[in-house]
N, C-alpha and C positions, 0 to 999 in steps of 0.2 A: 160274667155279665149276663150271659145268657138264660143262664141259674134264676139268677135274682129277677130276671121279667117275667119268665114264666114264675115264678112264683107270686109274683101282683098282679098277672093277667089272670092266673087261678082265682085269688081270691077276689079278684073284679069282675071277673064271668059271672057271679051269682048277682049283681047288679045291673048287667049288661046284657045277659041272655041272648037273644041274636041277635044282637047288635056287634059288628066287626071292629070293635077301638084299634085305634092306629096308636103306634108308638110315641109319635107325635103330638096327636089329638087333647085338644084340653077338654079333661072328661067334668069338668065343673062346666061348660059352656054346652054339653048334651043334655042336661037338664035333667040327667036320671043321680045325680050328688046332691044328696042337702048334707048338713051340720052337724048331722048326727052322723051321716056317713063316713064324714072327714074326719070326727073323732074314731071312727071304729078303723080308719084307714091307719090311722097314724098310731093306734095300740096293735096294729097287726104289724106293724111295720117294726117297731119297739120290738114287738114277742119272738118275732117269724126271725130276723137277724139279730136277735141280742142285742138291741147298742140303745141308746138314752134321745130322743129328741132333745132338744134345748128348744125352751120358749125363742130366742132369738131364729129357730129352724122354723119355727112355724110359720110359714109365708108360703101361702096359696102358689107362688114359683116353684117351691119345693115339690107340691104335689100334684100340679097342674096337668102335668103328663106322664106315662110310663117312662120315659124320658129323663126326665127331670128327678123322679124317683127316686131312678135305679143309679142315676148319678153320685144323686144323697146319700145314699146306702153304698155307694163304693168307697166315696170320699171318709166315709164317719167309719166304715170299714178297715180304709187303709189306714188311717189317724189309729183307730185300737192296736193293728196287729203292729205297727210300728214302733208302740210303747214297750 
């Protein structure tokens, strides 16, 4: 688990500069996320862990927060290796 945040807080440091995001935090309501960003979120997210979004995953809950994220990515994680 720990793996998987530092690895989205990496690639959200270059949006975030010094700004301190909480784990917590919904980084769509800091106002530094547009549309584009949330697509290039969600091909990092696809490349960096190997696994498939599903149009049905796509729900602004899923990427709301570092949180909620690193959730997605455990759950779609444990689904793979259990097959």
């Amino acid at each position: 688990m720990k793996e998987i945040k530092k690895k989205i807080y990496s690639f959200l440091s270059g949006h975030f500069s010094d700004y301190q995001l909480k784990e917590d935090e919904d980084i769509f309501a800091t106002g530094f996320i547009n549309s584009m960003f949330a697509m290039q979120l969600v091909l990092f997210i696809e490349k960096e862990f190997q696994l498939t979004i599903r149009d049905e995953e796509l729900d602004f809950e899923n990427f709301r927060t570092v949180n909620a994220m690193t959730r997605l990515i455990e759950n779609k994680v444990s689904v793979t290796t259990s097959h």
